[in-house]
C-alpha positions as CSV (number, residue, x, y, z in Angstrom):
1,X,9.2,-25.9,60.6
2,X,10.3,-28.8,58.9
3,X,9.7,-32.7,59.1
4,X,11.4,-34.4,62.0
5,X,14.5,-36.2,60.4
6,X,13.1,-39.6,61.5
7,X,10.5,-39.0,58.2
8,X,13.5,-38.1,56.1
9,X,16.3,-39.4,55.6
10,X,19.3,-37.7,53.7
11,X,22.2,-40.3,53.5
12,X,22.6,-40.4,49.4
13,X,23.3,-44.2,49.7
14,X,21.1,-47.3,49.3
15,X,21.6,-48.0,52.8
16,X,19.6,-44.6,53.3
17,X,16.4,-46.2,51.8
18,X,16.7,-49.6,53.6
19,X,17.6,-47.4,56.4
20,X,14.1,-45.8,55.6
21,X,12.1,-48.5,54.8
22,X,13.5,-50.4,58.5
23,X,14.3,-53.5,56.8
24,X,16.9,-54.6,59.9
25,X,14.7,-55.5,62.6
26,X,12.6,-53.6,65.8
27,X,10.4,-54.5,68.4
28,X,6.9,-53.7,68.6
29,X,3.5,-55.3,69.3
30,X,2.4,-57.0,71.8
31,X,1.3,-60.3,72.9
32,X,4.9,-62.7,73.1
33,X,6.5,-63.8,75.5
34,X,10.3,-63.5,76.0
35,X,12.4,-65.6,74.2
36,X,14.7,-67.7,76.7
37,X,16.5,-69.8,74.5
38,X,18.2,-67.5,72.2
39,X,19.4,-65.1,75.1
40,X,18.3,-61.7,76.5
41,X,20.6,-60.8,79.2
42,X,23.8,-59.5,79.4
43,X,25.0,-62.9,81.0
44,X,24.1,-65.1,78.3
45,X,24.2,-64.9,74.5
46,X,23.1,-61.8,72.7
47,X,21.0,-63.3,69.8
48,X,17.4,-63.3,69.9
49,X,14.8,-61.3,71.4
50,X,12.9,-59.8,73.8
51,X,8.9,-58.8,73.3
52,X,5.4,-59.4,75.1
53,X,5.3,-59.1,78.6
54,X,8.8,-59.0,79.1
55,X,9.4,-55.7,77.0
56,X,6.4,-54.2,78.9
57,X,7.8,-53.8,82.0
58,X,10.7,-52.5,80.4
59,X,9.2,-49.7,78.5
60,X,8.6,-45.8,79.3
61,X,4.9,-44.8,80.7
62,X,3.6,-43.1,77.3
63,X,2.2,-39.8,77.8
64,X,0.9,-37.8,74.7
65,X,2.0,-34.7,73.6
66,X,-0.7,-31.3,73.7
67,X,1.4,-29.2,71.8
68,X,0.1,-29.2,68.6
69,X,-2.8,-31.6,67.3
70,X,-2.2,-32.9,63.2
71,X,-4.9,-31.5,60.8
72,X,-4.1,-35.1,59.7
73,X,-3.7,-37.5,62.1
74,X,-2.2,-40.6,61.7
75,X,-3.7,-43.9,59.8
76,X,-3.1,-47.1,58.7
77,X,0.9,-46.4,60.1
78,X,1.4,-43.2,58.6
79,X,2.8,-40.4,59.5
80,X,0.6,-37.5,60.9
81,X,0.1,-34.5,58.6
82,X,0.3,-30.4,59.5
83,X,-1.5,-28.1,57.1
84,X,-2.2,-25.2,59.3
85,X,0.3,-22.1,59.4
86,X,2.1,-21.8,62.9
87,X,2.0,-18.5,65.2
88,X,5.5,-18.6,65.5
89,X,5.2,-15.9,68.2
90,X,3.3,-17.7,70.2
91,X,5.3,-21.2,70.3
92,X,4.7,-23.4,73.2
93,X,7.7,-24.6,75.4
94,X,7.4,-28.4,75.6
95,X,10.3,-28.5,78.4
96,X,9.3,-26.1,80.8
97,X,12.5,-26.5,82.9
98,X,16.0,-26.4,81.5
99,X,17.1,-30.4,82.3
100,X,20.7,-29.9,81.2
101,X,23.5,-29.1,83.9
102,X,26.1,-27.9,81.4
103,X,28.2,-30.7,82.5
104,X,29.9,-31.8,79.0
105,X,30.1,-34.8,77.1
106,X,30.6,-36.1,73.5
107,X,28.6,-37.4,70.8
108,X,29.4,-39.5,67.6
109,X,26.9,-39.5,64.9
110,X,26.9,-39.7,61.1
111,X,26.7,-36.9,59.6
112,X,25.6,-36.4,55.5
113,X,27.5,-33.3,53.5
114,X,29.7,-30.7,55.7
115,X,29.6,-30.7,59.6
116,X,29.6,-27.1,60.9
117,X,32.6,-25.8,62.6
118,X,33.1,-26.9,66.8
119,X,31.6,-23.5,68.5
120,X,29.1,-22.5,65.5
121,X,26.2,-20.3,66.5
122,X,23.6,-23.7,66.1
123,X,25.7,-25.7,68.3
124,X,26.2,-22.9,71.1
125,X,22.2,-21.9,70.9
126,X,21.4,-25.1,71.5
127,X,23.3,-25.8,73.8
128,X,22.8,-22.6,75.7
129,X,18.7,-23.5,75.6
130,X,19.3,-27.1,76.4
131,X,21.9,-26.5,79.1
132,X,23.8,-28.7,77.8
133,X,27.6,-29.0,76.4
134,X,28.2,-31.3,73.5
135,X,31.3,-31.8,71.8
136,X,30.1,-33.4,68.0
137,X,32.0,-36.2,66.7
138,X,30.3,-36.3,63.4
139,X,31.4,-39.0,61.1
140,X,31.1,-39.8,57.7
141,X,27.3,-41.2,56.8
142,X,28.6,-43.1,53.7
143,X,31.6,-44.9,55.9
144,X,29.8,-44.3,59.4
145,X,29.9,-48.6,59.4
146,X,33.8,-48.9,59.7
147,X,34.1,-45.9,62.0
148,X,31.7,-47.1,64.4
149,X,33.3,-50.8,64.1
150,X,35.9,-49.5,64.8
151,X,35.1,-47.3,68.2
152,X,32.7,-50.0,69.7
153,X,36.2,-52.4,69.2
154,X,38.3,-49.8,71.0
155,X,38.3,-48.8,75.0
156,X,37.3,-45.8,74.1
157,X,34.0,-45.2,73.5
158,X,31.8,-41.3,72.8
159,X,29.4,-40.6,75.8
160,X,26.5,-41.1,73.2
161,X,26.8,-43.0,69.9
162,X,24.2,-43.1,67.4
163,X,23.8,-46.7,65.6
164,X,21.5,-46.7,62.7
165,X,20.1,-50.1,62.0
166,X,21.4,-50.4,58.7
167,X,24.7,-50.9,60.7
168,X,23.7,-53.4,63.2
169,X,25.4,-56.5,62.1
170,X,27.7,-58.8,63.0
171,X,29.9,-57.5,65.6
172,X,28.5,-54.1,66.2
173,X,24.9,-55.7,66.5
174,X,26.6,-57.5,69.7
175,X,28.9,-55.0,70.7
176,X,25.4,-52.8,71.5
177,X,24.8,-54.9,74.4
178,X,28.2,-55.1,75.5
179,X,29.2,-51.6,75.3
180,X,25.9,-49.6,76.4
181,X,24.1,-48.8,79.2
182,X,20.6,-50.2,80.6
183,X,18.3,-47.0,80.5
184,X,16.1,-48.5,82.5
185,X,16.5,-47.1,85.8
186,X,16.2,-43.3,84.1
187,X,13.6,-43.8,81.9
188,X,11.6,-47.0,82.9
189,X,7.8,-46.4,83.6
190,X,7.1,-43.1,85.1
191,X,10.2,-42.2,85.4
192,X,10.7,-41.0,82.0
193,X,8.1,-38.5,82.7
194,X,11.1,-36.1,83.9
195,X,11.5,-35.9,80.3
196,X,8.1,-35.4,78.5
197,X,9.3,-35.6,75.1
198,X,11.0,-38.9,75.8
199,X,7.8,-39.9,77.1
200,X,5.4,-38.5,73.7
201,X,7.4,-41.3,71.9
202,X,5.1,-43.8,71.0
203,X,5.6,-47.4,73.1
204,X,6.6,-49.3,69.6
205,X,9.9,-47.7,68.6
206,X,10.7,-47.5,72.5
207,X,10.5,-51.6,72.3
208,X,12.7,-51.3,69.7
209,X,15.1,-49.7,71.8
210,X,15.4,-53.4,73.6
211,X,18.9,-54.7,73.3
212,X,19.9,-57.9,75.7
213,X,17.1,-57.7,77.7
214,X,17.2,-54.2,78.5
215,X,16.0,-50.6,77.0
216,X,19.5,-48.9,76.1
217,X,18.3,-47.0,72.8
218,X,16.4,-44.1,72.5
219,X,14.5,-44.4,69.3
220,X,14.0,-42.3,66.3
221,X,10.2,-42.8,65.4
222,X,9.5,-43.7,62.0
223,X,6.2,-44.2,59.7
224,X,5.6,-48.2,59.3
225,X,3.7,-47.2,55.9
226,X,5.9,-47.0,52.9
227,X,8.3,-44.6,52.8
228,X,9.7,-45.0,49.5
229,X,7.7,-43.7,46.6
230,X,7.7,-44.0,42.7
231,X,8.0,-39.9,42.0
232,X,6.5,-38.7,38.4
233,X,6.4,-35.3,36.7
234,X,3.4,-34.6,36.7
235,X,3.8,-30.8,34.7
236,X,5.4,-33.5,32.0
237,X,2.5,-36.5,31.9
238,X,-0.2,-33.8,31.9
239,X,1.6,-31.8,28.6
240,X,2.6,-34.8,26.5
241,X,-1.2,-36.2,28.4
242,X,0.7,-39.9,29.4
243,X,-2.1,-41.4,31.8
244,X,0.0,-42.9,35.5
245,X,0.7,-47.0,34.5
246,X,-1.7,-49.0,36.7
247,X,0.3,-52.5,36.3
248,X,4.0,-53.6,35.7
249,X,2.9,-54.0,31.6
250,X,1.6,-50.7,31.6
251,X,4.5,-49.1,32.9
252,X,6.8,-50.6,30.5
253,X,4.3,-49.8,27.3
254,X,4.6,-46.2,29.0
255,X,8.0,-46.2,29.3
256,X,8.8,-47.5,25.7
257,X,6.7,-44.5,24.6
258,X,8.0,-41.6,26.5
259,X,11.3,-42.7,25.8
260,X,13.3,-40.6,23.4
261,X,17.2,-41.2,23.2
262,X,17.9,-38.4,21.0
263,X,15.7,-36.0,22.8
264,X,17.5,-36.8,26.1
265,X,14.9,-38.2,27.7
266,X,14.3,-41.8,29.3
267,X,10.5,-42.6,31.4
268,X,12.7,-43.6,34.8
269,X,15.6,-44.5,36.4
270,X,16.5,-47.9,38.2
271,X,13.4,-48.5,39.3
272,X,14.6,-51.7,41.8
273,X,13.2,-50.0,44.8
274,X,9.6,-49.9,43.6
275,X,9.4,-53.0,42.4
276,X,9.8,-54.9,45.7
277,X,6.6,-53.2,46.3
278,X,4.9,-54.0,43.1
279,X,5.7,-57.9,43.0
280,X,4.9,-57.9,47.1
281,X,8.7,-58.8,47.2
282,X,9.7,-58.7,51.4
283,X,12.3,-56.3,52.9
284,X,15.5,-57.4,53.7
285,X,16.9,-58.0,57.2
286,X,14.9,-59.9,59.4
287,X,11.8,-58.6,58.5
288,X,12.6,-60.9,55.3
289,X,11.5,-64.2,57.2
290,X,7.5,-64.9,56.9
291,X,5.4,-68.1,57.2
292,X,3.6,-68.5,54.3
293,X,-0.8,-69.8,53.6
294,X,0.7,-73.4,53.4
295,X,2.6,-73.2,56.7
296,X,6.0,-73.0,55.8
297,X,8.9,-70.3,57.0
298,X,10.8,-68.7,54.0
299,X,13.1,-65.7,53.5
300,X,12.4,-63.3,50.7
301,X,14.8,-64.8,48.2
302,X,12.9,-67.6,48.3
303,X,9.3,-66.3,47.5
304,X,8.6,-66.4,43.3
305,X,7.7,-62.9,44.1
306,X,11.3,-62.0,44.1
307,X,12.8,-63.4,40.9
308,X,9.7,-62.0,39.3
309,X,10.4,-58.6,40.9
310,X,14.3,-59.1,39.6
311,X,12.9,-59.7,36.1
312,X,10.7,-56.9,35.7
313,X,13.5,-54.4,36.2
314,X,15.7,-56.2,33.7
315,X,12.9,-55.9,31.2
316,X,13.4,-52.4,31.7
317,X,17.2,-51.9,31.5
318,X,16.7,-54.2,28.2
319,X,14.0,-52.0,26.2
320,X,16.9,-49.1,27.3
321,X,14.1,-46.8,29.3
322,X,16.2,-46.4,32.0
323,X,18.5,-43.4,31.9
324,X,22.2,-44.3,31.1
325,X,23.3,-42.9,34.4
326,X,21.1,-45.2,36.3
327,X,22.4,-47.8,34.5
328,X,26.2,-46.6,35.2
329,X,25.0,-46.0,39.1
330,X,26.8,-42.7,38.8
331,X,25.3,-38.8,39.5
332,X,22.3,-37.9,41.3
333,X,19.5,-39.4,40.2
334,X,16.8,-36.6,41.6
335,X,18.8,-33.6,39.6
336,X,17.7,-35.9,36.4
337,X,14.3,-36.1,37.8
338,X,14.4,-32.2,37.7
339,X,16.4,-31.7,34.4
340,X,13.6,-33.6,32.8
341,X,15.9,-36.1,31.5
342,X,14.1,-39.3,33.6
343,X,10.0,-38.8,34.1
344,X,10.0,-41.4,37.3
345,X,12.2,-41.8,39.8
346,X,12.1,-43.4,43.0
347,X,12.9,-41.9,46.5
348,X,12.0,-41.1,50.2
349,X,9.2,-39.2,51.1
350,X,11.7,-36.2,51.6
351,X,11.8,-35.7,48.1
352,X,8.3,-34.6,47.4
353,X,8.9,-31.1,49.4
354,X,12.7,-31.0,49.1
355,X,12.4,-30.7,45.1
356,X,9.3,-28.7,45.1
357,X,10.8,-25.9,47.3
358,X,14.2,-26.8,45.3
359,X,12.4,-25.6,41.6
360,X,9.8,-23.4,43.3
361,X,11.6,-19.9,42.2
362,X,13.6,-21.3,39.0
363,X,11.0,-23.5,37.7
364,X,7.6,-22.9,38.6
365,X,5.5,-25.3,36.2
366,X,7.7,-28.2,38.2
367,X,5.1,-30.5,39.6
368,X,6.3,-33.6,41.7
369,X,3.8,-35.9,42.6
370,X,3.6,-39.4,43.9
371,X,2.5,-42.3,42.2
372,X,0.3,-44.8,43.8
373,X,2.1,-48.3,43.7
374,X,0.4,-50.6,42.2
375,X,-0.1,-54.7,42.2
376,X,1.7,-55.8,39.4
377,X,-0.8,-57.4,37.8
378,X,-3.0,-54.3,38.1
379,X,-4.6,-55.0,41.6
380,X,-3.5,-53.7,45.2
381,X,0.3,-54.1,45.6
382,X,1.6,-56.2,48.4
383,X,3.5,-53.9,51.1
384,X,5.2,-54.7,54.2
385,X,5.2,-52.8,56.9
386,X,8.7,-51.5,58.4
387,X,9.4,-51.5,61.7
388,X,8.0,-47.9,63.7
389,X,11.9,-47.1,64.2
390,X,15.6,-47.0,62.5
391,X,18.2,-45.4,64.4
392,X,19.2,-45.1,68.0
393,X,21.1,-43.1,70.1
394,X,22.9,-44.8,73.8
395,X,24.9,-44.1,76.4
396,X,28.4,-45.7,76.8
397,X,28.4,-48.1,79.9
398,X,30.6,-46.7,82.8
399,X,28.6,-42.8,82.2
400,X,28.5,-40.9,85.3
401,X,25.2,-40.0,86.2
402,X,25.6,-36.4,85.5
403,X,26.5,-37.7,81.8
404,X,23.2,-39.4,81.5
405,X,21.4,-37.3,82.8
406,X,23.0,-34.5,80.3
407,X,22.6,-36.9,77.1
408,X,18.9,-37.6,78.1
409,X,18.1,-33.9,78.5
410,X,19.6,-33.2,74.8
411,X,17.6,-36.2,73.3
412,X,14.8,-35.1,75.1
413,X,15.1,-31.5,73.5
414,X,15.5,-33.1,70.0
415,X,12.6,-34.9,70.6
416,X,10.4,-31.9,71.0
417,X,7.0,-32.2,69.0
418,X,6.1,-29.8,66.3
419,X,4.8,-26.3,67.1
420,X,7.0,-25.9,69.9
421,X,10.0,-23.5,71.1
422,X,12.2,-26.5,70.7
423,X,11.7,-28.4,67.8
424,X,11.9,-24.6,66.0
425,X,15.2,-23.9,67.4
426,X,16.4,-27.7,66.3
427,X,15.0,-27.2,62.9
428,X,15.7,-23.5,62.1
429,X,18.4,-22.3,64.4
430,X,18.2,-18.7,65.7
431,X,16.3,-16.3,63.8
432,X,18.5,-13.5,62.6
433,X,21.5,-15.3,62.4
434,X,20.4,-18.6,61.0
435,X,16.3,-18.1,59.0
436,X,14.2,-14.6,58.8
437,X,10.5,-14.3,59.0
438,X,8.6,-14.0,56.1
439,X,5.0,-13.6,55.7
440,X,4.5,-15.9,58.9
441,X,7.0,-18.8,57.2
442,X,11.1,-19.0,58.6
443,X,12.9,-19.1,55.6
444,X,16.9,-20.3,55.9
445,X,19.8,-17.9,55.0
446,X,23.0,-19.4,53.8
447,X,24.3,-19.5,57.5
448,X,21.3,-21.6,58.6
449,X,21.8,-24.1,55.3
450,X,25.1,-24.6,56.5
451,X,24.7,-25.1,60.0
452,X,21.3,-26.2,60.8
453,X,22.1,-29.8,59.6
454,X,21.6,-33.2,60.3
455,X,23.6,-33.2,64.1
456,X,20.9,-32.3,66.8
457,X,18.2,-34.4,64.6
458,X,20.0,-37.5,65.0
459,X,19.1,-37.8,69.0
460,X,15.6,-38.6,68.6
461,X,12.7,-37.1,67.1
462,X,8.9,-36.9,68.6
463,X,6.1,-39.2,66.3
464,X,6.6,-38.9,62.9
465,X,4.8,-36.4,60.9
466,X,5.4,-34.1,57.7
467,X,4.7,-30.5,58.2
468,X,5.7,-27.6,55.8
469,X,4.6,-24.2,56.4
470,X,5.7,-22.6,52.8
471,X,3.9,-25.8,51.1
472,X,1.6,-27.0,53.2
473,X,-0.1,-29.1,50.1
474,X,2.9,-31.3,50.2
475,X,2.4,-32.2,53.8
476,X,-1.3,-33.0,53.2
477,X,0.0,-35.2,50.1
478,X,2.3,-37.2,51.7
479,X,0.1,-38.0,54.6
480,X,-2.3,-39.1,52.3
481,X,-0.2,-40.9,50.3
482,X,1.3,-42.6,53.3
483,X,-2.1,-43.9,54.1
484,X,-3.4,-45.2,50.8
485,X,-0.4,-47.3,50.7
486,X,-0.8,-48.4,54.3
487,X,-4.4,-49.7,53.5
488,X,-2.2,-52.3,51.8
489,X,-0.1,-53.3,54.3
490,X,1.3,-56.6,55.8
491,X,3.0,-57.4,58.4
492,X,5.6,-60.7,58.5
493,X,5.8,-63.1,60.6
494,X,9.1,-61.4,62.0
495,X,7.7,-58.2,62.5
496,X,7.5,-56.9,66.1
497,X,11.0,-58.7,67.4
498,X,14.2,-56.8,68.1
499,X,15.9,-59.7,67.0
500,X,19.9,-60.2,66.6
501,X,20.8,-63.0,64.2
502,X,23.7,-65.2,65.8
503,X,27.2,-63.9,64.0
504,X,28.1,-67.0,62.3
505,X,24.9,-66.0,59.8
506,X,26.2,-62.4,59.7
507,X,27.3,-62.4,55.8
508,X,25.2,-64.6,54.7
509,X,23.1,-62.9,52.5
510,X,25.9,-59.8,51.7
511,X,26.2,-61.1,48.0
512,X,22.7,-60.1,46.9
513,X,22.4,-56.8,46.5
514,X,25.5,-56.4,44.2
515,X,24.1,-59.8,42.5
516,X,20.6,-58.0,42.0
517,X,22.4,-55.0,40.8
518,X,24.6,-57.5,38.1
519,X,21.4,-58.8,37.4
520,X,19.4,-55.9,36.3
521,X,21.2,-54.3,34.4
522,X,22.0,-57.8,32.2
523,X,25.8,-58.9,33.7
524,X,24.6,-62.0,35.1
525,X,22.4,-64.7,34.1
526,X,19.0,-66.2,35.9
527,X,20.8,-69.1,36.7
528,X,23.5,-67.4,38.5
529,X,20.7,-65.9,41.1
530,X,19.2,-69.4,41.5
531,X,22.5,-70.9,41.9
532,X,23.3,-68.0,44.6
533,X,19.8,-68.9,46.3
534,X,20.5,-72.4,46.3
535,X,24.5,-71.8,47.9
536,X,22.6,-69.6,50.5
537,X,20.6,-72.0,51.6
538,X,23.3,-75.5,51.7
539,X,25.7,-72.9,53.3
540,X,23.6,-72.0,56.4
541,X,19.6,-69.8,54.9
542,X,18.1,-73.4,56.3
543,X,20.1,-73.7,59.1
544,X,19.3,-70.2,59.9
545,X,15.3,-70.7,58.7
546,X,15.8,-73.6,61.5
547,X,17.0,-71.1,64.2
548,X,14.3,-68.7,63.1
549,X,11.7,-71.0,63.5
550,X,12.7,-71.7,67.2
551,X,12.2,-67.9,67.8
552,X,8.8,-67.9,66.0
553,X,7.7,-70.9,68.0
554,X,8.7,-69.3,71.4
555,X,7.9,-65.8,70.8
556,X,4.5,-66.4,68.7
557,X,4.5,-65.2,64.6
558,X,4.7,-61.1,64.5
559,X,1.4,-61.2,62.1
């Protein structure tokens, strides 16, 4: 089996890692009480928040999957780890009872490469073990944004809609409220124990399910450890015997020396996703709002951390280390990684196993490891912990029961926890037609790589954990990792709150990320980010710090 696609996630895009990292916001933790004035119900505005007491008595009784136990289990917000090699002949069933009727209904979901055909032998075994009948309308991951603006503006609406949180702005962030249905009276309390994987899903990505003052998504668990990791070659550092940079100045000293234009090779690529985490720079989204030692409320473009951050990478892109691809934004980044042309490069925690099983036959001295991330003076980094979901799945308002009932039992079925019937059958397909055996390890055939993709794993996914039977190593090394990092981790003053930002604020901060990109790679000036933090804050950051503030005050400070 593979990992669950909440650890993973496949969308080549940069939206994919802030999609990974949960940088739009989520409710979790405990301890606030619901926030009146900035709405909550489906009668009065949609901005704000609901948490404490108020999400309690919303959520699903939590009952705790005895499937399979981890070899690693989770700490410090990681992800659990499986090193031990399944019986697959003996898989448990985690759903006893078929809970589908067969009563169809449709689902739109983005979808990364080529969707399957309508009919395919994945969708129909599914299906067939579910009892269920879905018609997929999979949609573009890279343009998912304007489709689903588009749908949630129409009267016609999918049965089930999955929203990732990287698309939950402006309109579509309110149109979730508007346009989906209150779960509560199916899943609420013991009630979700008709569906026992829904009810293995830990109680903090359910409370991120809270929209308008009432549970409507069903959550894809994800790790709130760091997920994005600065990936070396390790076969490479221990032949030309470079020791792993322990500090921003180390790495560019390193970098300088391992950097050989005419041989083709440069230390790293664009290395702006680390560096948040080496300058203790905060995640975007909402998450991006903290109260600082001396008492006052920022956002992340505010902290020195961040132009520091900004200026590290530059250095970079100056002394010509990064690969001139990177620098273009053009080709895939990871095939450079295994080319040998770039020695770092940053990605999910996917990447560890994807390019290890990826080289295992055609390059077998190829060693991917992770580096620790570092403080940039050369002390503990700085992380912040993203939110214990990203992406949701609902139900259209106006469902017949029968069609909730149906969409429940599928996400239920997704949902299934390692070592079991189901989550083999969501992850491999049907053996013979889609993987084969081999020495106790299902292996893919080009049927199952073409069909066993990212459709069924959109729904919902148990805890997250990394598990890989062929290189079980990998598993144990990204749990690990996923913990060392998460000894360092923070959480800001925003963190817990399924908040929704009031539309007017919506674009507000769009220009920085193709500013920070200008930036880097030498097409603007300093001043020009400065000026651009100083325009965000006269044309509505401190208005919006004030409104913030108000929801800190009445909800309590998520750290």
């Amino acid at each position: 089996m593979t990992p669950n696609a909440a650890s993973a996630s496949s969308a080549p895009s940069r939206r994919s890692f802030l999609a990974s990292t949960a940088v739009v916001t989520a409710a979790v933790a405990g301890g606030m009480p619901l926030l009146s004035a900035c709405g909550g119900s489906d009668t009065g505005s949609n901005d704000g928040t609901t948490s404490g007491k108020a999400a309690e008595k919303l959520l699903p009784t939590y009952v705790a999957s005895t499937v399979a136990q981890p070899d690693i289990p989770s700490k410090n917000g990681s992800s659990a780890g499986y090193t031990g090699k399944v019986d697959l002949a003996a898989l448990a069933a985690s759903v006893p009872d078929k809970l589908g009727t067969g009563a169809p209904f449709k689902i739109m979901s983005p979808f990364w490469g080529t969707p399957p055909k309508a009919g395919c032998a994945y969708y129909a075994g599914l299906d067939a073990a579910a009892g269920t009948k879905i018609t997929w309308q999979n949609q573009d991951g890279n343009t998912y944004g304007q489709k689903l603006g588009a749908v949630l503006a129409s009267s016609s609406i999918p049965d089930m809609v999955v929203v990732p949180n990287w698309e939950l702005v402006g309109k579509i962030a309110n149109a979730v409220t508007a346009k989906f249905m209150d779960l509560g009276p199916y899943l609420a309390g013991d009630k979700v124990k008709k569906y026992p994987n829904l009810a293995a899903i830990p109680s903090d990505a359910w409370r991120m399910g809270i929209f308008g003052g009432a549970l409507r998504g069903i959550p894809m668990p994800s790790a709130p450890a760091s997920s994005i990791v600065p990936y070396y070659r390790k076969d490479i550092f221990d032949k030309k015997g470079y020791e792993v940079p322990k500090s921003a100045a180390e790495f560019l000293s390193w970098a300088k020396e391992a950097t050989s234009a005419k041989a083709k090779v440069w230390a790293c690529g664009d290395m702006s996703w680390i560096s948040a985490g080496i300058f203790g720079v905060r995640p975007s989204g909402s998450l991006g709002w903290n109260i600082g030692d001396d008492g006052k409320l920022t956002y992340r473009i505010e902290d020195p951390a961040y132009l520091e951050a900004l200026e590290w990478t530059r250095k970079l892109f100056d002394a010509g280390v990064v690969h001139p691809d990177d620098r273009a934004r053009s080709g895939d980044p990871s095939q450079r990684f295994t080319a040998g042309q770039i020695l770092v490069f940053n990605s999910d925690t996917s990447a560890w196993y994807g390019k290890t099983a990826e080289q295992a036959q055609s390059n077998p001295e190829f060693i991917i490891e992770g580096m620790d991330i570092f403080g940039a003076d050369g002390g503990d980094p700085k992380l912040w912990a993203a939110q214990p979901a990203g992406i949701w799945s609902l139900i259209r308002k106006g469902a017949s029961k029968t069609t909730v009932e149906n969409a429940l039992a599928a996400a239920d079925f997704s949902a299934a926890p390692y070592g079991s019937k189901e989550r083999m059958l969501v992850d491999y397909g049907i053996e013979g037609t889609h993987y084969t055996v081999k020495d106790g390890v299902p292996v893919k055939n080009d049927v199952g790589n073409s069909e066993v993709l990212n459709a069924w794993g959109m729904l919902s996914a148990p805890a997250p954990y990394f598990a890989h039977p062929d290189f079980p190593d990998i598993a144990r090394k990204q749990a690990e990792w996923q913990q060392r990092m998460g000894a360092f981790m923070k959480k800001t003053s925003t963190y817990g709150m399924n908040i929704v930002e009031p539309t007017r604020y919506a674009n507000l901060s769009s220009q920085f990320e193709q500013l920070e990109l200008d930036y880097v790679r030498g097409n603007r000036k300093m001043s020009e980010v400065q000026a651009a933090i100083s325009t965000w804050k006269s044309s509505g950051g401190d208005k919006l710090r004030d409104w913030y503030k108000q929801l800190i005050d009445q909800n309590g400070s998520g750290n």
